[in-house]
C-alpha positions as CSV (number, residue, x, y, z in Angstrom):
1,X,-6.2,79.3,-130.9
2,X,-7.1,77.2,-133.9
3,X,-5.1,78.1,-136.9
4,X,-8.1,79.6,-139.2
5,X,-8.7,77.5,-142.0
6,X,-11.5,76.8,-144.7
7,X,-13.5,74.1,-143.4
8,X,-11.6,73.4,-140.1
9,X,-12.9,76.1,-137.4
10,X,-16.4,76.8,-136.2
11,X,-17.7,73.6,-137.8
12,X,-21.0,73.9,-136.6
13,X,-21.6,77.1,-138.4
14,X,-21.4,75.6,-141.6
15,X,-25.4,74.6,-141.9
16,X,-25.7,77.9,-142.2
17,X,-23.1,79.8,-143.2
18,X,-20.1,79.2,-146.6
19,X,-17.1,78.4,-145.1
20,X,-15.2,81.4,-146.3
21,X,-18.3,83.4,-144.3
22,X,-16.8,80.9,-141.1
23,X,-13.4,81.6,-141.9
24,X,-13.9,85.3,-141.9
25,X,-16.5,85.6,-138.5
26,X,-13.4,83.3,-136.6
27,X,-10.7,85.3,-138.1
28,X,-12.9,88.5,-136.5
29,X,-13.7,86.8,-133.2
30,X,-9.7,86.6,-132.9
31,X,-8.9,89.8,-133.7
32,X,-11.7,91.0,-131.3
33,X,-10.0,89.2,-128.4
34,X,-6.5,90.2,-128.8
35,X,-7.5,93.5,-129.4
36,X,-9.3,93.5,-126.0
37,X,-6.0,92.1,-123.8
38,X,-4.3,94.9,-126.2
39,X,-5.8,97.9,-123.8
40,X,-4.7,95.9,-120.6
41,X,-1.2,96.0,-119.7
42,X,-0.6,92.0,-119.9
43,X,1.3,90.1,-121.8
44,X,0.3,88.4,-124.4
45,X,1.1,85.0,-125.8
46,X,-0.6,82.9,-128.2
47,X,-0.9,79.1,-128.1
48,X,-1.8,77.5,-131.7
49,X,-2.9,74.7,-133.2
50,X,-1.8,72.6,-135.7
51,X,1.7,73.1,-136.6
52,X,3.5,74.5,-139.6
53,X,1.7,78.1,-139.5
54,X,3.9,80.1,-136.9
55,X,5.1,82.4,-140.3
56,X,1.4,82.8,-141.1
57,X,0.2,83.9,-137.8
58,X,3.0,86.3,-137.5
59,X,1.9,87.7,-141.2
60,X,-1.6,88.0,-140.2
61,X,-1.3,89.2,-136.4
62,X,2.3,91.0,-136.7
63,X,5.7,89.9,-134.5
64,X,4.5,91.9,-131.2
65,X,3.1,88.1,-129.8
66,X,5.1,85.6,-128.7
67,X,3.5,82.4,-130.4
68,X,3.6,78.9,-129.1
69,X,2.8,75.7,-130.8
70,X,0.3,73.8,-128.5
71,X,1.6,70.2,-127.2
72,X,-0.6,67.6,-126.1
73,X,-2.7,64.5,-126.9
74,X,-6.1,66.7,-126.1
75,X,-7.5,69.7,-125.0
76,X,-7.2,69.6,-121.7
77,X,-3.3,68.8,-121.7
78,X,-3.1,71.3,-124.1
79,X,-4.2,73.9,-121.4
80,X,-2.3,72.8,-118.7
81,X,0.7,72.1,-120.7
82,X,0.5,76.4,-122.0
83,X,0.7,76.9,-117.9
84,X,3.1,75.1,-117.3
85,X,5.7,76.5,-120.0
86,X,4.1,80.3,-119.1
87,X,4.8,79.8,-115.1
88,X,8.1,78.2,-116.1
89,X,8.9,81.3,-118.3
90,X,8.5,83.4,-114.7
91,X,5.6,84.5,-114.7
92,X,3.5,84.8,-111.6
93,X,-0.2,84.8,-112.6
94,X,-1.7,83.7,-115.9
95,X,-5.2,83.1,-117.6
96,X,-5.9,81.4,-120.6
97,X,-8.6,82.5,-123.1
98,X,-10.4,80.6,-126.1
99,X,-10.7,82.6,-129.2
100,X,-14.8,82.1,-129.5
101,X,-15.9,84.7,-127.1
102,X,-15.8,88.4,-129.0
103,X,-17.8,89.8,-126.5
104,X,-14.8,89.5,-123.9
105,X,-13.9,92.9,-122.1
106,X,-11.3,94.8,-120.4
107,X,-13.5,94.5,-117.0
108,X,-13.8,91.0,-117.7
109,X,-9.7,90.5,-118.0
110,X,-9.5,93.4,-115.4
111,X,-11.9,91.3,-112.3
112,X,-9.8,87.9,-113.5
113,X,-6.8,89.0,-111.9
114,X,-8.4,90.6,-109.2
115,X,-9.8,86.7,-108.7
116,X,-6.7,84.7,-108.9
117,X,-5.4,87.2,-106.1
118,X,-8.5,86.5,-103.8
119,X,-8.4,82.3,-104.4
120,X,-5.5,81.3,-106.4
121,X,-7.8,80.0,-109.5
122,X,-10.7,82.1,-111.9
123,X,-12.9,80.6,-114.1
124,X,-15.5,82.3,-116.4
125,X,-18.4,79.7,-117.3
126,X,-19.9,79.9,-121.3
127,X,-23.3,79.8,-121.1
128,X,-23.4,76.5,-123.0
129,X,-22.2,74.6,-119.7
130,X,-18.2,75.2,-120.8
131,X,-16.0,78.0,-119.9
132,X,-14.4,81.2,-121.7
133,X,-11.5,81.5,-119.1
134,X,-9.2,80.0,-116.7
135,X,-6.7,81.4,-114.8
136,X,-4.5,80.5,-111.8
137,X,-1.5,81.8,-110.0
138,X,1.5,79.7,-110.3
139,X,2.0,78.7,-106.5
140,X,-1.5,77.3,-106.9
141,X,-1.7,75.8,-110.6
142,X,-2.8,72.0,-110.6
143,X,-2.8,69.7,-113.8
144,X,-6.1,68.0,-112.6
145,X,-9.0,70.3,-113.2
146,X,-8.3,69.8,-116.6
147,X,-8.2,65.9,-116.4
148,X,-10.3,63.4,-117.2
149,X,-12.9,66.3,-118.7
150,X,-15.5,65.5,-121.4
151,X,-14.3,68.3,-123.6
152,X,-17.0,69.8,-125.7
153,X,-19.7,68.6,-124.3
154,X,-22.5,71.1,-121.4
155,X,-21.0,69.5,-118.7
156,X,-17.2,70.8,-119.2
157,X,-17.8,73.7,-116.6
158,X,-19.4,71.2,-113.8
159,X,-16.9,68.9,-114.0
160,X,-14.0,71.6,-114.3
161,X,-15.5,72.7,-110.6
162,X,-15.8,69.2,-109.1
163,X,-12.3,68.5,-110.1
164,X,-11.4,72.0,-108.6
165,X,-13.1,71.3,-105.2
166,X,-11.9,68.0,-104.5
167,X,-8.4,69.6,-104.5
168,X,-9.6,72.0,-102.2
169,X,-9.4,74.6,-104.5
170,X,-12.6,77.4,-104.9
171,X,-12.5,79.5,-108.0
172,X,-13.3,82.8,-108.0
173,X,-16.3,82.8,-110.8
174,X,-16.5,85.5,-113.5
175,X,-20.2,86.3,-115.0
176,X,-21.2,84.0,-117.5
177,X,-20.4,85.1,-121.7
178,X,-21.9,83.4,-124.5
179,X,-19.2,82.1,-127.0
180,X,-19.9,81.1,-130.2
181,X,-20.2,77.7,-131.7
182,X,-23.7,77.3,-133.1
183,X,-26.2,79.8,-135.2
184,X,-28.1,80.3,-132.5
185,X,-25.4,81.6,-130.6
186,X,-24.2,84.0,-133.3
187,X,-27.9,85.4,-133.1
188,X,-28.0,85.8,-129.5
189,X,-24.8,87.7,-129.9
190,X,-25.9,89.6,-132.7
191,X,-29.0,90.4,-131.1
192,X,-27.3,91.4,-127.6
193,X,-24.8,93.7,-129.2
194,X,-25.9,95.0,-132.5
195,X,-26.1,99.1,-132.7
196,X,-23.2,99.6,-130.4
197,X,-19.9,101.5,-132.3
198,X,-19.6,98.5,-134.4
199,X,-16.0,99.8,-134.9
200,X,-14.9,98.2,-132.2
201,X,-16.2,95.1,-132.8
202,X,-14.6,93.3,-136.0
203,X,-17.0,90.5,-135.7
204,X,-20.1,92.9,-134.8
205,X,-18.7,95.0,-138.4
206,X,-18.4,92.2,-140.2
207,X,-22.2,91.1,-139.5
208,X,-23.5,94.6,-140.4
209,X,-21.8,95.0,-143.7
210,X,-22.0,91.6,-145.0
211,X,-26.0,92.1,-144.0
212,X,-26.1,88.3,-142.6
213,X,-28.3,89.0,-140.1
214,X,-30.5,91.9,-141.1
215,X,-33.7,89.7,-141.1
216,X,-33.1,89.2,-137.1
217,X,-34.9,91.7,-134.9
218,X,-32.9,93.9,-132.9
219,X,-32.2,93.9,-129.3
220,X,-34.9,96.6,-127.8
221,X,-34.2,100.0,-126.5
222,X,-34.1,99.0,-122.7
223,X,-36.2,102.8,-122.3
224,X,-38.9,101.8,-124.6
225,X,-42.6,100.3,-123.5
């Protein structure tokens, strides 16, 4: 997670949206996620970026997580490096999450593990050519699938499964989720969720009552002509 910010999450947002408007839709795509894990019977820890908000978090999110300042030159290292200290803390399987994805589910977390037991590794492609999730068991965690990666870029998942098959290693793959970086995709979220029972969706509540996309049509009733 990306310490939330003014001005420093979801940039891309910002040609359409005020950046208290970003602040509050990341802040809701957080609380989505960890509310998610919540119903599970995992264990949560959260890894943040920058340093100097650990007291923050805890105010915001409460003192149930354990919270872990990231440690690395880059994305990727920061990953690996999260597995390494969570495998070295004892546990046995582990996946790691980004905090853009709100439409994340219980299944979802559910059929993850159920992956890492069938092939040692799970990965859960974005539909913008990145990924949501990772997850491997520790007997079978490698540093390079996340080596040598163009982070942020439509070719992150790709290359994330080259590095994983020439180490012999076949993830089990996950349905593909939208996360959200761009307009667009808040739209096609918007659009794919709005009139379910919005209260339990922060993000999906927080669209509705600060009306920012009324003007968008609705997704249709799948039993209508």
């Amino acid at each position: 997670m990306r310490v939330p910010e003014v001005g420093k999450v979801k940039t891309r947002l910002s040609k359409k949206l005020a950046p208290k408007t970003i602040l509050d839709l990341y802040q809701c795509f957080v609380l989505d996620i960890l509310h998610t894990a919540q119903k599970t019977k995992i264990h949560i820890r959260i890894f943040f970026h920058p340093a100097g908000f650990e007291a923050s978090l805890s105010q915001w999110l409460g003192d149930s997580y354990d919270f872990h300042l990231q440690d690395g030159k880059d994305l990727g290292i920061r990953m690996a490096n999260a597995f390494i200290r969570t495998f070295s803390s004892g546990y046995d399987r582990a996946i790691l999450i980004g905090t853009d994805c709100p439409e994340m589910t219980v299944e979802i977390l559910e059929e993850s593990f159920y992956g890492i037991n069938q092939t040692g590794c799970v990965i859960g492609p974005a539909v913008d050519g990145g990924y949501y999730l990772i997850g491997f068991k520790a007997d079978s965690f490698t540093e390079k699938p996340f080596h040598n990666v163009e982070w942020g870029k439509a070719i992150v998942y790709q290359q994330t499964l080259d590095r994983c098959h020439q180490i012999n290693i076949k993830p089990y793959i996950l349905q593909p989720l939208n996360d959200i970086d761009t307009w667009d995709d808040l739209q096609l979220f918007y659009q794919h969720h709005h009139g379910k029972n919005f209260s339990d969706s922060h993000t999906i509540r927080y669209l509705v009552v600060n009306k920012i996309l009324d003007a968008l049509p609705k997704k249709p009733n799948q039993d209508s002509l």
